[in-house]
N, C-alpha and C positions, 0 to 999 in steps of 0.2 A: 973449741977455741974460736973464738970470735976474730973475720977478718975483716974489719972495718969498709979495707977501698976493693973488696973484692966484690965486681959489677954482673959476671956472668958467671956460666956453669955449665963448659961445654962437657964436664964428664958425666951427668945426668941424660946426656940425648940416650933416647932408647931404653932407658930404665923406667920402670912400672913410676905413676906420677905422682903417688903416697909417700915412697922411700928418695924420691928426687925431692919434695916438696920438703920433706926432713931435712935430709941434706942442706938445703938452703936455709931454712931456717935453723939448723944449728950454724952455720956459716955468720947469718944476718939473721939476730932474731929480732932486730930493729923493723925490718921490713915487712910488707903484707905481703902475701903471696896468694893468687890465685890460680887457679886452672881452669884452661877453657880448651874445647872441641876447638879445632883450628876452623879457622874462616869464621871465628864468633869475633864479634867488635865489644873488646872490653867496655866495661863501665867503670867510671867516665872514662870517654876514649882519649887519647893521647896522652904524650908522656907525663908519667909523673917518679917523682925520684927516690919517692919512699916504696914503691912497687918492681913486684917481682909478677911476670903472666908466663905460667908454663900449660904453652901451649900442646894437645894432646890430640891423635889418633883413636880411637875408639875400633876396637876387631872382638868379633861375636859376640857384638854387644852390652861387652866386660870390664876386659879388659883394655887398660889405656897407659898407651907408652907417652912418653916425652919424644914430640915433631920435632922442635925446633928448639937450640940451644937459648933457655932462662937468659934473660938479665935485664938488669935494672930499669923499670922505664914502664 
C-alpha cells in the first residue's frame, strides 16, 4: 500500500539494506532510493525531495545494516 506523506523509516534502522530498501520502496515507489557507506557525500549532495539515502555500516566486509534512520531528502 502506497503511503504518499510518509518521509522517514525509523523501523528499518539495523535491518540488512536490501530488505529496508524494499520496504521503502513499497512504501514510496515514487521515490529514488539509494545506499551509501555512511560519511559518503551523496550525489548530488543536498537535499532533494524525490530521494530516499539509506545510509549503511559495512561489518566483514558484507554485510550492511541500516546506520541511520531513511528519509526523505
Amino acid at each position: 500500500m502506497s503511503s504518499p506523506g510518509k518521509t522517514s523509516w525509523p523501523e528499518v534502522l539495523h535491518w540488512s539494506v536490501y530488505p529496508a530498501m524494499d520496504k521503502i520502496k513499497s512504501d514510496r515507489p515514487e521515490l529514488t532510493i539509494d545506499s551509501l557507506l555512511v560519511g559518503t557525500v551523496p550525489a548530488p549532495p543536498g537535499f532533494q525531495s524525490d530521494r530516499v539515502l539509506v545510509f549503511y555500516h559495512q561489518e566483514e566486509g558484507v554485510v550492511r545494516h541500516v546506520a541511520v534512520i531513511p528519509a526523505v531528502g
